[in-house]
C-alpha positions in Angstrom: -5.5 -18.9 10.0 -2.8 -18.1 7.4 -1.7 -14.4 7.3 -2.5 -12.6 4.1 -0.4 -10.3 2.8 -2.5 -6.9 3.1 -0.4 -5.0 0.2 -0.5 -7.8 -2.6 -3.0 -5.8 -4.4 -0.7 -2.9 -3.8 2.6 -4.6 -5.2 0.9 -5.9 -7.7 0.1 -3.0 -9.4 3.7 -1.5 -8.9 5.5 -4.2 -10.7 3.2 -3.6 -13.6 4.6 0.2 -14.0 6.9 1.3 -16.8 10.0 2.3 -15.1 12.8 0.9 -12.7 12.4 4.4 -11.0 8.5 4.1 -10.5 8.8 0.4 -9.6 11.2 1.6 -7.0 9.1 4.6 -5.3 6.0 2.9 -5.6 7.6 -0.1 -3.4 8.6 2.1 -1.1 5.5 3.6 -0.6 4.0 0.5 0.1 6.6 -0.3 2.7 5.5 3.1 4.5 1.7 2.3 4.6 1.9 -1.2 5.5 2.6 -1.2 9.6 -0.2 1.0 10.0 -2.1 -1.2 7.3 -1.3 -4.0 9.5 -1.9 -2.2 12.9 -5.4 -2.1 11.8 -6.2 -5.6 11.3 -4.3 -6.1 14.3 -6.7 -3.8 16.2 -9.5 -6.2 14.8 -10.4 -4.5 11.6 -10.8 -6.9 8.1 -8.2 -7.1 5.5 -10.5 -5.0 3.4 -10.5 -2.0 5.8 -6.8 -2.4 5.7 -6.4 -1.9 2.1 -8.8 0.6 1.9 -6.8 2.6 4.5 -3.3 1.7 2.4 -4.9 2.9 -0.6 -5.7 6.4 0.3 -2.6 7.1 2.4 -0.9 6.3 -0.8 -3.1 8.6 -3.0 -2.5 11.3 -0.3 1.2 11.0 -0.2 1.1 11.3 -4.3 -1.0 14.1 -4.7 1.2 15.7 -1.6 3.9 15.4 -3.9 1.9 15.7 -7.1 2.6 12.5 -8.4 -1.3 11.0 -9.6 
């Protein structure tokens, strides 16, 4: 079975943003989620679950530092 890359979605939508700065932090934030993303499927969970777990980490780490 070929791996799929959990944050595609996730980078995805970062390259789209407006500046070199957000394109930068928002990369970043997806290299912070994605082991425990990964850990996840790894423990048996779907890709889904994954990205559903990457997804609100990184809306909690925004609104932490009142980003959204």
């Amino acid at each position: 079975m070929e791996e799929q890359d959990i944050m595609q979605p996730f980078r995805a939508a970062g390259a789209r943003l407006e500046t070199e700065q957000q394109r930068t932090f928002y990369k970043a934030l997806c290299n912070v989620v994605e082991p425990s993303a990964r850990q996840i499927v790894a423990a048996g969970g779907t890709i889904e679950d994954a990205r559903l777990y990457a997804g609100n980490r990184m809306l909690v780490i925004m609104q932490a530092l009142q980003m959204e």
